[in-house]
C-alpha positions, 0 to 999 in steps of 0.5 A, a space after each residue: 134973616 128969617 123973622 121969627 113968629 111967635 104963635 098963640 098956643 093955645 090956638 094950636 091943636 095938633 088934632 086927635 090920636 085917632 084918625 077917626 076923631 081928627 076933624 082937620 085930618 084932610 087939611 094937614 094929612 101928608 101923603 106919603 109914599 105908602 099912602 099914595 101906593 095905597 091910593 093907586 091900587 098897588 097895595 091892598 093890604 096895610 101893616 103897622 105897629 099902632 098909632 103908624 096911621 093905617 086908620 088915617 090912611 084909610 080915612 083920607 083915601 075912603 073921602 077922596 074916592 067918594 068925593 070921586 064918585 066911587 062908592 065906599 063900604 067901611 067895615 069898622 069894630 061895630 061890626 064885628 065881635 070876636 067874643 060873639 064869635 067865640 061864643 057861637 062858633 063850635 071849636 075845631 076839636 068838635 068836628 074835622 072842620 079847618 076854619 079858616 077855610 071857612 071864614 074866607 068863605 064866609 068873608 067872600 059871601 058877606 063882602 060880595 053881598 055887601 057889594 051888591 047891595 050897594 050897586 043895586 041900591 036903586 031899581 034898574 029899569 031892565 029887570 033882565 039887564 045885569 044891575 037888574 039880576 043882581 036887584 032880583 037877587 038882593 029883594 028875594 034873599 037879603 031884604 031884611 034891614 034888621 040883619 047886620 053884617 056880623 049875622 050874615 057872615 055868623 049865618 054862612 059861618 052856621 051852615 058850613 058849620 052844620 055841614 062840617 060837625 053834623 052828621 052827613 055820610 061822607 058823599 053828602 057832605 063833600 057835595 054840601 060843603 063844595 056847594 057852599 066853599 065855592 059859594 054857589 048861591 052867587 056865583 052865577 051872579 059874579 059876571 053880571 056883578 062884573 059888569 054893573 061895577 064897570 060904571 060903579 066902581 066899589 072901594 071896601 075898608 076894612 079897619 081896626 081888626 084889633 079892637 076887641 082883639 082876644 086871641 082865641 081860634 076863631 078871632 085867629 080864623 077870622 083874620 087869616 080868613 078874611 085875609 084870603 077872602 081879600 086876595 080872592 076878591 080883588 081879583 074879580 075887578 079893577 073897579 073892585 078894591 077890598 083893603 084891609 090894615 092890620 097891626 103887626 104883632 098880630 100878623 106876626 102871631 097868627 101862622 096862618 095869615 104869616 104863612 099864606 102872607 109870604 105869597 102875596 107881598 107884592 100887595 103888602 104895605 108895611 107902615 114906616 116913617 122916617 124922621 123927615 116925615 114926623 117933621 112934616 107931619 108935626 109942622 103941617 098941623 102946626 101951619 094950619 093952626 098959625 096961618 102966618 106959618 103957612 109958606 115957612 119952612 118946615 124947621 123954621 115953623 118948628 122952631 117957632 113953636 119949640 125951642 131949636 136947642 133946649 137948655 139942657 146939653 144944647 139937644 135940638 128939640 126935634 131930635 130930643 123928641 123923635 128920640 123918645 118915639 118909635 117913629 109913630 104919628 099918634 106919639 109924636 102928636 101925643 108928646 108935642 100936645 102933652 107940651 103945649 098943654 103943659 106951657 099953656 098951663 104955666 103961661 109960659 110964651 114959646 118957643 118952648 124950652 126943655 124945662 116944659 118938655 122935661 115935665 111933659 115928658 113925664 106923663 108922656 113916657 108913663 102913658 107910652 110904657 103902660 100903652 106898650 104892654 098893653 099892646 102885646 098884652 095876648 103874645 106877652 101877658 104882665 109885659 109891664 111887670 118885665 119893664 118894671 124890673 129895669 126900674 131905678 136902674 141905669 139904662 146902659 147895659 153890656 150883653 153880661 149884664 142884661 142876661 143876667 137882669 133877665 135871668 133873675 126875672 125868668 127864674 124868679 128872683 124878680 117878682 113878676 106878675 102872675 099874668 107873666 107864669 103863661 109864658 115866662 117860665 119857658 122864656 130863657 134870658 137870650 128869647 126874653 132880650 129878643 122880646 124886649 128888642 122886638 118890642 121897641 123896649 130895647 135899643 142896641 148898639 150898631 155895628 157894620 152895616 146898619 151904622 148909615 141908618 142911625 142918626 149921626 151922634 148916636 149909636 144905638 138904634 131900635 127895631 123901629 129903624 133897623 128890623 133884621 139885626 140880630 141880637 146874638 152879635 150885640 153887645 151893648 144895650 140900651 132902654 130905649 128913651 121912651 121909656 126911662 123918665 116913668 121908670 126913672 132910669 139914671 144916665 151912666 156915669 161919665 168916667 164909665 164906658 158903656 
């Protein structure tokens, strides 16, 4: 018979949302497959929803190569402004200029910079040898310590400008902008380039693209660009590795990147986590606040902390949970340290029990609706006034029914928010159903062949678990559970059939 353990709660802290912040993320990081095809090289280019763990990914891999000896270069929020960028940058329509040719030139430059730097950091002892080009070159073109990395991509970004909107005759500004596209200023410097990182290799992180994310030409240019840039780069050396993450729905949304994406999947990683995984993920921040757990199975040192089955409809607790994420890291760790808190606060012992979850559970789904609209905030402005249409309402619903809901919000018999009139108006009830699906809002009945990928007892399943199910062939609809406890949403009655 297993002895149970009771842990101190208040001793348990399952670390920080953001990787960044989650001093213990080396102790308890679970190195998943994604994350170890990442680390061997074969994926350079990270998608995922929000809080899916690209940052954590980066975090850990960046620490590990360093510790290794190679060097790190991380391009973080600081060091990039879209609305800077907006502001400086003449549009499209001012010249025939396509920028998003330009920003992967741009890109190329400011990173192949960045990479010199950091290998000639210290003086060579042949000035002629390779590192010693290349030293030659950084002390007489980019010496200045005051010029920051936004300024040297915004200075390349100036002079392909200038060349594109100025007034050049024809035959000037295609030798120019040929000089500039095939960054002739370093060219000639990549083979020794090549050659120093066969002893130094370089890792490049660049993370977080979405902070300050507003949609416009040039944080859209700026994307697909550095995209390019990425591709082009790493194909310089195997000692030189350029990695990026970006969150789906901007990937989804910008037809440049998508467009040229379709070519390079084989480099692609898209982040996704199975139940198994957050088990492992939650009881491995568990084991290293309770050390006694440390050898315990992974159910038992969950069943430790919360109660195996709650009191209300003998639920197990794991499941009751996982059911009210769309399977990322940041809210499962966001809903079980709601509930810690909360059981700390009312001095209530564990395991913890389904009164204590029901009351975390409150803050906790209120905190994720509003998170979710804010999310799709550029694609879907006001999204949070389309959840509030499903409010008081039961969360079972047949196709008739929810076109019918949606009808009334894209005619405007259910007042929405003004932000909604940019897209809604257009948006017919079957696209707006669609929206809701793609958006985890929605979760819809399985049917043939994607029943093996819902739990057992559950027929419903989100685009979390399934992507490619096609909504014209569903007839029945659910709001998804993370959802219903902020919008107050009532359970059907037994005697009804869905």
């Amino acid at each position: 018979m297993t002895q149970h353990v009771e842990p101190v709660l208040e001793r348990i802290a399952l670390g920080a949302p953001a990787a960044e912040r989650d001093k213990g993320l080396d102790s308890y990081f679970v190195e998943s497959d994604a994350f170890k095809r990442v680390e061997n090289g074969s994926k350079r280019i990270i998608l995922g929803n929000r809080g899916s763990g690209k940052s954590a990914i980066f975090k850990t891999l960046a620490r590990r190569s360093e510790s290794s000896g190679t060097r790190v270069i991380e391009l973080i929020p600081e060091d990039y402004s879209y609305e800077l960028l907006r502001t400086t940058m003449a549009r499209e329509s001012e010249g025939s200029w396509a920028k998003v040719g330009a920003y992967a030139a741009a890109w190329k430059y400011l990173i192949y910079v960045l990479v010199m730097k950091e290998v000639s950091s210290k003086k060579p002892s042949i000035r002629k040898s390779a590192a010693g080009i290349i030293h030659k070159y950084i002390r007489d073109n980019h010496s200045d310590p005051e010029m920051s990395k936004l300024s040297n991509l915004i200075s390349y970004l100036k002079r392909l400008e200038g060349v594109k909107v100025g007034k050049y005759d024809l035959t000037m500004k295609s030798k120019a902008l040929e000089k500039l596209y095939k960054l002739e200023e370093i060219s000639g410097l990549l083979s020794s380039l090549k050659e120093v990182l066969q002893s130094n290799p370089v890792f490049i992180f660049v993370d977080e693209l979405d902070k300050g994310w507003d949609a416009s030409e040039d944080a859209q240019a700026f994307v697909a660009g550095l995209f390019q840039a990425c591709i082009s780069i790493n194909s310089l050396s195997p000692k030189l590795r350029v990695y990026m993450s970006l969150r789906q729905e901007l990937y989804d949304n910008i037809p440049a990147l998508y467009d040229d994406a379709q070519k390079y999947r084989d480099i692609i990683e898209i982040i996704n986590w199975s139940e198994p995984a957050l088990l492992s993920l939650i009881a491995k921040r568990i084991k290293y606040n309770v050390p006694i757990l440390h050898d315990k199975p992974e159910q038992v040192v969950w069943n430790s902390t919360f109660a195996e089955t709650l009191d209300y409809r003998q639920n197990k607790s794991f499941n009751y949970i996982v059911d009210r994420t769309l399977h990322r890291p940041r809210e499962i760790i966001q809903f079980c340290s709601q509930a810690i808190s909360q059981s700390v606060e009312v001095s209530s012992p564990p395991p913890i029990n389904y009164s204590i979850i029901s009351d975390a559970e409150r803050k906790y789904s209120e905190d994720r609706t509003k998170d979710i609209a804010s999310e799709y905030r550029f694609q879907f402005p006001g999204l949070l006034s389309i959840f509030e249409a499903f409010r008081g309402k039961v969360y079972l619903f047949t196709r008739d029914d929810l076109e019918m809901l949606c009808l009334e919000v894209c005619v405007g018999e259910i007042a929405t928010s003004p932000e909604c009139g940019t897209w809604l108006p257009d948006t017919t009830p079957e696209r707006l159903i669609d929206i809701l699906w793609r958006v985890g809002f929605l979760r819809a009945r399985s049917i043939g062949g994607v029943r093996g990928q819902r739990r057992s007892g559950s027929s419903y399943v989100g685009i979390h678990q399934v992507g490619n199910l096609s909504m014209a062939n569903v007839q029945f609809f659910q709001v998804h559970a993370m959802f219903r406890s902020y919008l107050s949403l009532r359970e059907p009655k037994k005697n009804k059939k869905s």
